[in-house]
N, CA and C atoms as a LAMMPS dump frame, in Angstrom:
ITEM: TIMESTEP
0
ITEM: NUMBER OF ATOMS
474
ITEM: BOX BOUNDS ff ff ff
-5.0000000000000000e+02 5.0000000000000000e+02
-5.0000000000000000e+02 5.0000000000000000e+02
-5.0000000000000000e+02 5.0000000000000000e+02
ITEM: ATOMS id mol type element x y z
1 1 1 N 0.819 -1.189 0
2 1 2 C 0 0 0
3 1 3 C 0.865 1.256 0
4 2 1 N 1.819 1.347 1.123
5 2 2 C 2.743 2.669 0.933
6 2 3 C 3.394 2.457 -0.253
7 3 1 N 4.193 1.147 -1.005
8 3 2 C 4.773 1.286 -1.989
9 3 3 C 3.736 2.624 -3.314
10 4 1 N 2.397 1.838 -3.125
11 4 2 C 1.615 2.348 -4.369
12 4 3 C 1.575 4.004 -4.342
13 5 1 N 1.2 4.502 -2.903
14 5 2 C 1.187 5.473 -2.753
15 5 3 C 2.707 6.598 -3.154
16 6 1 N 3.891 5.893 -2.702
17 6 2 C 4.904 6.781 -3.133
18 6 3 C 5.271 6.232 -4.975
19 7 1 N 4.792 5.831 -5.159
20 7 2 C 4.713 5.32 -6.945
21 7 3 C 4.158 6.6 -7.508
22 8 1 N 2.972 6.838 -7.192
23 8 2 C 2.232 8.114 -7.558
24 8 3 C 2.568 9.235 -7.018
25 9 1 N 2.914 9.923 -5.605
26 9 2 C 3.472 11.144 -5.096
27 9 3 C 5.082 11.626 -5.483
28 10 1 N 5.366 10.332 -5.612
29 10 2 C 7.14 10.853 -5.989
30 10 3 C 6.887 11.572 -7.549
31 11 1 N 6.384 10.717 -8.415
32 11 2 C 6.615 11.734 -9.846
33 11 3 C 5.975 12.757 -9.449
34 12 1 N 4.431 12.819 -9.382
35 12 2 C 3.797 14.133 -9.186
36 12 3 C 4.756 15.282 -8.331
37 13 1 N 5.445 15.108 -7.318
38 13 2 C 6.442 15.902 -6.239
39 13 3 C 7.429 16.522 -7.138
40 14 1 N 7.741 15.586 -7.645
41 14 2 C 8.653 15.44 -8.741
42 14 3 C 8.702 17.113 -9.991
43 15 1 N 7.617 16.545 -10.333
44 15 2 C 7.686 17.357 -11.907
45 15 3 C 7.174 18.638 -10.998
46 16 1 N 6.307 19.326 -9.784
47 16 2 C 5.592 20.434 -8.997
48 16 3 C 7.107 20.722 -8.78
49 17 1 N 8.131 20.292 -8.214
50 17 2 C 9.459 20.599 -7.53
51 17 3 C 10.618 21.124 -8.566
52 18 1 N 10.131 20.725 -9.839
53 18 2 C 10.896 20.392 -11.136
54 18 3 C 10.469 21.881 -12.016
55 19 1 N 9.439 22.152 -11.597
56 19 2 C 8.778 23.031 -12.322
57 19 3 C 8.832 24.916 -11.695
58 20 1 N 8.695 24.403 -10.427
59 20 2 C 9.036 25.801 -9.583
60 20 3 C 10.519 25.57 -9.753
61 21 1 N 11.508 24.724 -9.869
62 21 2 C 12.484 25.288 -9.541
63 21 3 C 13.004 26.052 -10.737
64 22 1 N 12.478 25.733 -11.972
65 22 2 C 12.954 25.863 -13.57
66 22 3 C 12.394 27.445 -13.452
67 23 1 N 11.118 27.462 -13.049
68 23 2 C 10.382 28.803 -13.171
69 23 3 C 11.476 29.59 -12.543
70 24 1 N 11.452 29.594 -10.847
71 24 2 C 12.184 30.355 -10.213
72 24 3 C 13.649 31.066 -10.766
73 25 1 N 14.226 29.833 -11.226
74 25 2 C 15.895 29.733 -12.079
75 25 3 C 15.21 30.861 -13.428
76 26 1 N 14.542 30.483 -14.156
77 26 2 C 14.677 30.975 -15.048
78 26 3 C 14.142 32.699 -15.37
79 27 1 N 12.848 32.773 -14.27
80 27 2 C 12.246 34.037 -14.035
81 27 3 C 13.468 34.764 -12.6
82 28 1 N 13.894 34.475 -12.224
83 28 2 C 14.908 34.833 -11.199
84 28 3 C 16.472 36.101 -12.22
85 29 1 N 16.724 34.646 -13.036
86 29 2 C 17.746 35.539 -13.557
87 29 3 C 16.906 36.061 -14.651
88 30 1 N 15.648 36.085 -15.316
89 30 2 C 15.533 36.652 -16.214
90 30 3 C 15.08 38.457 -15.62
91 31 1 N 14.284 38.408 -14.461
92 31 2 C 14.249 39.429 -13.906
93 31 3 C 15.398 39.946 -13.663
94 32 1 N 16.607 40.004 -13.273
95 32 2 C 17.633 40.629 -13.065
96 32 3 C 18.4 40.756 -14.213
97 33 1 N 18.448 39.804 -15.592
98 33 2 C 18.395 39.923 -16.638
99 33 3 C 18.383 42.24 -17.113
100 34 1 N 16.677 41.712 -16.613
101 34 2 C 16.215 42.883 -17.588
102 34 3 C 16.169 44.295 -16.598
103 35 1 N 16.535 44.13 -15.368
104 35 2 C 17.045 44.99 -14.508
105 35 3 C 18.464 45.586 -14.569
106 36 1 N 19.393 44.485 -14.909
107 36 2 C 20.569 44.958 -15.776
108 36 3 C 21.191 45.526 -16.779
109 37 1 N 20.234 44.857 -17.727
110 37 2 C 20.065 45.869 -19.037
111 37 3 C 19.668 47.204 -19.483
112 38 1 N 19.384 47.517 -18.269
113 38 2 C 19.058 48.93 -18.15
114 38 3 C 20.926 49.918 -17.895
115 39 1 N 21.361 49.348 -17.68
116 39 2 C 22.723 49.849 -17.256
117 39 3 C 23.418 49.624 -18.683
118 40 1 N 23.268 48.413 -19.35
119 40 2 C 24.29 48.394 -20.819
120 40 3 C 23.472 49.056 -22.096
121 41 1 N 24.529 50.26 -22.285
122 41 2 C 23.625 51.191 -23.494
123 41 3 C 23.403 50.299 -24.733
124 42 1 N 24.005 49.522 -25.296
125 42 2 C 23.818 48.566 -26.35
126 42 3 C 22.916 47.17 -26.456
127 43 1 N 22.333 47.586 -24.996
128 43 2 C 21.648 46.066 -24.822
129 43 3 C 20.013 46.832 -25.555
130 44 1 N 20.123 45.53 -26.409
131 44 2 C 18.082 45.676 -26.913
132 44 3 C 17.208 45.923 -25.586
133 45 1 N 17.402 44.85 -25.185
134 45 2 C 16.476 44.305 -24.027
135 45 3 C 16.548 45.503 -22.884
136 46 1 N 15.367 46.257 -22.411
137 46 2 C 16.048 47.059 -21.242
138 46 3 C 15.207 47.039 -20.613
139 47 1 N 13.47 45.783 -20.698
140 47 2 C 12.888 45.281 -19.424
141 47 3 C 12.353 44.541 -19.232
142 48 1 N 11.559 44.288 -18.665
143 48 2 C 10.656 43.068 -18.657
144 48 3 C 9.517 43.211 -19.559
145 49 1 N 8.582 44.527 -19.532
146 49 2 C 8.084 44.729 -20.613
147 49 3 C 8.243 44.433 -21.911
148 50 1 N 9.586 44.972 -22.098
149 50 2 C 10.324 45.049 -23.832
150 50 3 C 10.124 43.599 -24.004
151 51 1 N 11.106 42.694 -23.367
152 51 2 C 10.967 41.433 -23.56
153 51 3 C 10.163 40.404 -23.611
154 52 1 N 9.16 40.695 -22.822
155 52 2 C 7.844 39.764 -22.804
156 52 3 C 7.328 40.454 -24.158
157 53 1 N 7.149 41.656 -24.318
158 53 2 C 6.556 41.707 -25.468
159 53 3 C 6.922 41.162 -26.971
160 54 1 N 8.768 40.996 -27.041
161 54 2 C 9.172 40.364 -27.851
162 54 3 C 8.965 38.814 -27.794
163 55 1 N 8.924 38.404 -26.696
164 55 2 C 8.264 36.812 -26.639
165 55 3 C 6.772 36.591 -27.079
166 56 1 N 6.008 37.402 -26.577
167 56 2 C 4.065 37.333 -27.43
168 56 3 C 4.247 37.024 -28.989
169 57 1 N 5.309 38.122 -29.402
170 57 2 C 5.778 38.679 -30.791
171 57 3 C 6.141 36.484 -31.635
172 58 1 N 6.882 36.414 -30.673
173 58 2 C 8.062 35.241 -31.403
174 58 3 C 7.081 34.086 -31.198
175 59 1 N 5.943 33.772 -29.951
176 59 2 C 5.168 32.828 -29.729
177 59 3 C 3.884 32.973 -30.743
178 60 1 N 3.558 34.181 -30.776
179 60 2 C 2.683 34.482 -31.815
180 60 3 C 2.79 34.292 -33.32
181 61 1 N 3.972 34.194 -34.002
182 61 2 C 4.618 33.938 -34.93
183 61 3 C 4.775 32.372 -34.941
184 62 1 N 5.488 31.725 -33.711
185 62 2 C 5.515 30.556 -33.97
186 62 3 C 3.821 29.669 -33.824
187 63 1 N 3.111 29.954 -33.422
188 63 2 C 1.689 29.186 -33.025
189 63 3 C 0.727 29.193 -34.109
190 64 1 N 1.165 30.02 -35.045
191 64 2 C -0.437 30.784 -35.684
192 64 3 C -1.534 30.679 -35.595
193 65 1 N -2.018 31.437 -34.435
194 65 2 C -3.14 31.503 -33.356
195 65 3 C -4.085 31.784 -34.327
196 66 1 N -4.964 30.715 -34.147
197 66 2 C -6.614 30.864 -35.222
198 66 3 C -7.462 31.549 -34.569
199 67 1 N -8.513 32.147 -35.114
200 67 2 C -9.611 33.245 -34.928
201 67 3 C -9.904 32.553 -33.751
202 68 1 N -10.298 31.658 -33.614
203 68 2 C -11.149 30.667 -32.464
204 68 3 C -10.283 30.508 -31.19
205 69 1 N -8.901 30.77 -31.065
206 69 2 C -8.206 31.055 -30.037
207 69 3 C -7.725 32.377 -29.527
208 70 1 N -8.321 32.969 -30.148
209 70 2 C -7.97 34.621 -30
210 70 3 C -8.15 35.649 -28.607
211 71 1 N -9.257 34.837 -28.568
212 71 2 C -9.691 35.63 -26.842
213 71 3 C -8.984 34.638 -25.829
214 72 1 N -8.734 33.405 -26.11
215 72 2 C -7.725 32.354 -25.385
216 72 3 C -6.136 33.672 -25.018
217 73 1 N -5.573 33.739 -26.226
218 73 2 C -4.495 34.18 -26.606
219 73 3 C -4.478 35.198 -25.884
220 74 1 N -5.642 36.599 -26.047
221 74 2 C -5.835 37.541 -25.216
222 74 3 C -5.547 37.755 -23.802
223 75 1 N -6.103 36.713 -23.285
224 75 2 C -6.184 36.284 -21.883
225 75 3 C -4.975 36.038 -21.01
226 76 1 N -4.079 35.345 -22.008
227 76 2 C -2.967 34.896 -21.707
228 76 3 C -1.414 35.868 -22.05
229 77 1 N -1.862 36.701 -22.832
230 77 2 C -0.987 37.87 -22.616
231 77 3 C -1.268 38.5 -22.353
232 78 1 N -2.67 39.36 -21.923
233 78 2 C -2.404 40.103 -20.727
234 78 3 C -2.181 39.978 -19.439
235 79 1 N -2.081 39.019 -19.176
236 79 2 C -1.462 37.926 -17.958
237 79 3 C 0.048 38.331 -18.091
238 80 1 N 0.645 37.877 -19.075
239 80 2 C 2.049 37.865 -19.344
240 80 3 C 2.661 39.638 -18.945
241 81 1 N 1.675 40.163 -19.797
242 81 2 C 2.063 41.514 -19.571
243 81 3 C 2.082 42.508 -18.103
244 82 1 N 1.161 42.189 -17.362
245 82 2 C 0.842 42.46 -16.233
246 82 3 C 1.978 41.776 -15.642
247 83 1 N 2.421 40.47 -15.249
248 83 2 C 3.479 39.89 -14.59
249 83 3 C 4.789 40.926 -15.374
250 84 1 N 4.824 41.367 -15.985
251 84 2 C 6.305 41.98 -16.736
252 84 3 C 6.289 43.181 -16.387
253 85 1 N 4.985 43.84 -16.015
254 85 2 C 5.058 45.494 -15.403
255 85 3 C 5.079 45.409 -13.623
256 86 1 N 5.089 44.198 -13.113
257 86 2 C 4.985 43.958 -11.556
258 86 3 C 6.699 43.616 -11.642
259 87 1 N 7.368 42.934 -12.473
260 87 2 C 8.889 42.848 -12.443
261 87 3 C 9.315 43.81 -12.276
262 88 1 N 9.268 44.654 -13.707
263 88 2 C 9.773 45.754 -13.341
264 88 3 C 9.509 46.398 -12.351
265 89 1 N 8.331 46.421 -12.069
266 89 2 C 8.063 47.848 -10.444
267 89 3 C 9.018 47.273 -9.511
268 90 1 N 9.011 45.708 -9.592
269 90 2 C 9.754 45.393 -8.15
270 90 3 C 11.315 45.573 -8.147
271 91 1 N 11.509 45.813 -9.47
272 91 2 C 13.423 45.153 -9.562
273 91 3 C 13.627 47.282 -9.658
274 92 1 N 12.851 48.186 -9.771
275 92 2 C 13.174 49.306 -10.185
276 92 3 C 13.578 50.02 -8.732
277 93 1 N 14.94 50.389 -9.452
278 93 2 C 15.686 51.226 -8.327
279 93 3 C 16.812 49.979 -7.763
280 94 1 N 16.037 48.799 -7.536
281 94 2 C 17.099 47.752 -6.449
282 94 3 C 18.829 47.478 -7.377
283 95 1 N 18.363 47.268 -8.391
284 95 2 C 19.51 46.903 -9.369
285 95 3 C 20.695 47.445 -9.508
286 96 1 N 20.343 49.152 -9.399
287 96 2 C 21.722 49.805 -8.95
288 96 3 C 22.123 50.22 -8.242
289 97 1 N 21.64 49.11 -7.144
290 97 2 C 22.136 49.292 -5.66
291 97 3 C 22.294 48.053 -5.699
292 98 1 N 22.659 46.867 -6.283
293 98 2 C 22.984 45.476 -6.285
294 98 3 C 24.08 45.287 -5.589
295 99 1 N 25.19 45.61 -6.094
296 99 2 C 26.468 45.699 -5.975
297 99 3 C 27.003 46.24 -4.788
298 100 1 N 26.206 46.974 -4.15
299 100 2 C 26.105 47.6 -3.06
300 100 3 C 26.038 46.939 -1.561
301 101 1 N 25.039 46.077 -1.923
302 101 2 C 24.2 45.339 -0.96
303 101 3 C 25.517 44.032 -0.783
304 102 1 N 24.784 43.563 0.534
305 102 2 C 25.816 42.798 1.19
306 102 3 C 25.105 41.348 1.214
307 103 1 N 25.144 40.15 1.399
308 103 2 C 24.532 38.602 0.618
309 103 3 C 23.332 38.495 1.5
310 104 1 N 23.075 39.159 2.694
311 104 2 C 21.84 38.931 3.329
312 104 3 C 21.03 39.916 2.744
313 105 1 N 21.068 40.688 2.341
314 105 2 C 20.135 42.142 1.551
315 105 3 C 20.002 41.165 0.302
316 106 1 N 20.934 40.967 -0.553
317 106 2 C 21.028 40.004 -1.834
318 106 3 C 20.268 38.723 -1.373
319 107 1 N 20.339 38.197 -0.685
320 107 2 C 19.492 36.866 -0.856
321 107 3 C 18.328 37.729 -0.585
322 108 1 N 18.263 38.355 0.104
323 108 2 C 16.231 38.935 0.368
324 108 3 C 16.041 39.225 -1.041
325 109 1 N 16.613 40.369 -1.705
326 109 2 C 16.154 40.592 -3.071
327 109 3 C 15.686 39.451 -4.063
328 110 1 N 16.657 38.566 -4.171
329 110 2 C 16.567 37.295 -4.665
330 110 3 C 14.911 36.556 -3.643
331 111 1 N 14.769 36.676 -3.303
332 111 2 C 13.78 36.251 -2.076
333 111 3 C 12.095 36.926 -2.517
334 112 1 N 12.709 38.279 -2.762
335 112 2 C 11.328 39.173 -2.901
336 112 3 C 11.01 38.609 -4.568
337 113 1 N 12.165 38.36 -5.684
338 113 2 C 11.718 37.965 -6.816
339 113 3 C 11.673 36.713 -6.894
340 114 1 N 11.681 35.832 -6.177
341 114 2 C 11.445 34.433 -6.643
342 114 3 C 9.894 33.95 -5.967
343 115 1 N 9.409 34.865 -4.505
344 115 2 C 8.222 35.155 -4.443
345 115 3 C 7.122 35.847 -5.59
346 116 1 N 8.007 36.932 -6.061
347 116 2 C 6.912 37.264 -7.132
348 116 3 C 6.461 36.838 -8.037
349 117 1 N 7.68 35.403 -8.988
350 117 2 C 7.641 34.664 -9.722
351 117 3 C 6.845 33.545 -9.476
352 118 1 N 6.898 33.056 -8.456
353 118 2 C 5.571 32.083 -7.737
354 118 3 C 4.781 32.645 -8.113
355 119 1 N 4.342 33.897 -7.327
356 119 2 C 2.746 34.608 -7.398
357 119 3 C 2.305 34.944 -9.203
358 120 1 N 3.288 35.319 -10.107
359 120 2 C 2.965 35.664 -11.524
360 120 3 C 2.849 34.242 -12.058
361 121 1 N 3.141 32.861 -11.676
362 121 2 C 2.916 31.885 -12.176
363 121 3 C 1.685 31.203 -11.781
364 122 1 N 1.007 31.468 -10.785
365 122 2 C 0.041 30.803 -10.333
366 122 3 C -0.745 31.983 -11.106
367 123 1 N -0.789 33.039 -11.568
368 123 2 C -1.645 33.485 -12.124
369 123 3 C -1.453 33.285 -13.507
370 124 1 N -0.614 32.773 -13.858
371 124 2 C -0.265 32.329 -15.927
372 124 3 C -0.991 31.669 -16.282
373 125 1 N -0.703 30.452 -14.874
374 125 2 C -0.959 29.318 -15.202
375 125 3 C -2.638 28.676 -16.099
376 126 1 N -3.561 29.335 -14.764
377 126 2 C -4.576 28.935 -15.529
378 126 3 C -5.311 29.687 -17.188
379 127 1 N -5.001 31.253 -17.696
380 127 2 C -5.062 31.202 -18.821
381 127 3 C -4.195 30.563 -19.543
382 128 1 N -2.851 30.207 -19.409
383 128 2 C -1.789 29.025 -20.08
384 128 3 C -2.362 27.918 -20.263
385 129 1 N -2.966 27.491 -19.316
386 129 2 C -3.552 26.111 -19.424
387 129 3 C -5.094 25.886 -20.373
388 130 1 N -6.148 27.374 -19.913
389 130 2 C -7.043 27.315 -21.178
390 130 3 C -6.78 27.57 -22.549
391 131 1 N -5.767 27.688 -23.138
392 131 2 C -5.128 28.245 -23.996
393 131 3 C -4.598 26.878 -24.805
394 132 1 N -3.651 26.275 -24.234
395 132 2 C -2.869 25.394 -24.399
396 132 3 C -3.994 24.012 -24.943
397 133 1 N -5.183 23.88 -23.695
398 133 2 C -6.209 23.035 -24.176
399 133 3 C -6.546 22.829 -25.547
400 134 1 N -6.743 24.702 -25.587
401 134 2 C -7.874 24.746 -27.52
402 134 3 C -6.351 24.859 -28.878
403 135 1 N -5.241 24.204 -28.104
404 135 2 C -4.324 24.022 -29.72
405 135 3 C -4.354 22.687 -30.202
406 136 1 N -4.197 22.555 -31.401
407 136 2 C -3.549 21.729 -31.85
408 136 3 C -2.675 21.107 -31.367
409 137 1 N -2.505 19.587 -31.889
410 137 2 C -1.39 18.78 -31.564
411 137 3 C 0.021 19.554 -32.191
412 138 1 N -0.233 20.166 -33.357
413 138 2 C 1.515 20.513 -33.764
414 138 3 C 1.76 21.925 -32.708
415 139 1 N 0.633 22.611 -32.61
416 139 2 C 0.369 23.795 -31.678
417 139 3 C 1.574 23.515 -30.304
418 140 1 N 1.043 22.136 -29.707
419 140 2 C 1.342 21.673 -28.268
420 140 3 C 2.452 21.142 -28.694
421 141 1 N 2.815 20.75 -29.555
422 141 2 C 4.736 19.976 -29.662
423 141 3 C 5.412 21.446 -29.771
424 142 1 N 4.828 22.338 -30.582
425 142 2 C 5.756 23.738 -31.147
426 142 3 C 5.636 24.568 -29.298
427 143 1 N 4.541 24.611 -28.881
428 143 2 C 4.565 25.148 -27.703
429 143 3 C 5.443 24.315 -26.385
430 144 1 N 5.766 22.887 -26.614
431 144 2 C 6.4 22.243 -25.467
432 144 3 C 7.837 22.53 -25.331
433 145 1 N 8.075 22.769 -27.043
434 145 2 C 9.693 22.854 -27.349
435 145 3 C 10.037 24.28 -26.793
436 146 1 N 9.67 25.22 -27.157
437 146 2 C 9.56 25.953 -26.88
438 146 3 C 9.266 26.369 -25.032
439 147 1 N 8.598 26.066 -24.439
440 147 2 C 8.783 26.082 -22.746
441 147 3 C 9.62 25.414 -22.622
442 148 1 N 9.942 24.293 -23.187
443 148 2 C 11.399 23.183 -22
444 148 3 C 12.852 23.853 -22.951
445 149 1 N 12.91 24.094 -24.326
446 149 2 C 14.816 24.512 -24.519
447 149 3 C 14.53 25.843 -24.812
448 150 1 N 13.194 26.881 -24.864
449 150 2 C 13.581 28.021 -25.133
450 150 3 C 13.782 28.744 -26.399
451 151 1 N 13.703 27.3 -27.457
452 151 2 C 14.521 27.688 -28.24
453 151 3 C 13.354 28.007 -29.26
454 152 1 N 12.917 28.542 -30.392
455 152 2 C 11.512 28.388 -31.323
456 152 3 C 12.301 27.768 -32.549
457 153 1 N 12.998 27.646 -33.075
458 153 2 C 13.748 26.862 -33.984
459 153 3 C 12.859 27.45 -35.248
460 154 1 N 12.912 26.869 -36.486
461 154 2 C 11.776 27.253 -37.881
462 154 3 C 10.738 26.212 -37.576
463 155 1 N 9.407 26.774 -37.388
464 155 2 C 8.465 25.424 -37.967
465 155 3 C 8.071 25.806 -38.898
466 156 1 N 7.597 25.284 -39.81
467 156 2 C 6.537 24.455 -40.696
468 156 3 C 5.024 25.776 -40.46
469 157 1 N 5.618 26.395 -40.983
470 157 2 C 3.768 27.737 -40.922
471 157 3 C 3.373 27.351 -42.093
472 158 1 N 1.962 27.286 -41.749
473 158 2 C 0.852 26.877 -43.071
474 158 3 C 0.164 28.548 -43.227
């Protein structure tokens, strides 16, 4: 009986543990990312805004979102967008005082954005997930590749 039970809780633990930590890692430095870039005059990228909006741009391009997913799509970037104007409010001002700060101030900072990244993911999640429902199968392979390497590679647009 306990065997069966940790059969089923370990993966599920698993991929929930697997998933915040990828989020955290990846929204962690991407927030400080675009908090930084504000300091290099040659950098494109100079926020969270800019960048999420260039991601809608590159996901939108790669998906070719049909009429019938449109208010799906809607839903789910203004989600995106809202989480990218709460980054910025939070990372504005702290960044160039980074360097400043001493590893207990630095881990809090790190602390205050990996909280916020929780809180902007539990709110993604469920327009992500109504969204994700109404695609296509090539929709959901082009969208998986894309969340796990990042990468959008060329597909195949009809």
């Amino acid at each position: 009986m306990k065997q069966k039970a940790y059969s089923v809780v370990f993966p599920v633990a698993s991929v929930v543990v697997i998933m915040a930590f990828l989020s955290v890692i990846f929204l962690t430095n991407a927030g400080l990312s675009f908090a930084a870039a504000k300091h290099k005059k040659s950098s494109a990228v100079t926020s969270a805004v800019t960048y999420t909006e260039a991601q809608i741009k590159e996901l939108q391009g790669a998906l070719n979102i049909t009429d019938a997913q449109k208010e799906l799509w809607n839903n789910l970037t203004q989600v995106m967008r809202e989480n990218a104007k709460e980054m910025d409010a939070l990372t504005q001002g702290k960044v160039e005082n980074i360097k400043a700060m001493n590893s207990v101030e630095r881990l809090k900072f790190h602390s205050e954005i990996a909280e916020a990244h929780l809180n902007q993911l539990k709110k993604f999640i469920p327009p992500f997930e109504a969204f994700y429902n109404s695609m296509s199968d090539k929709q959901k392979n082009i969208t998986d590749t894309i969340l796990w390497t990042g990468k959008y590679g060329k597909h195949n647009r009809k």
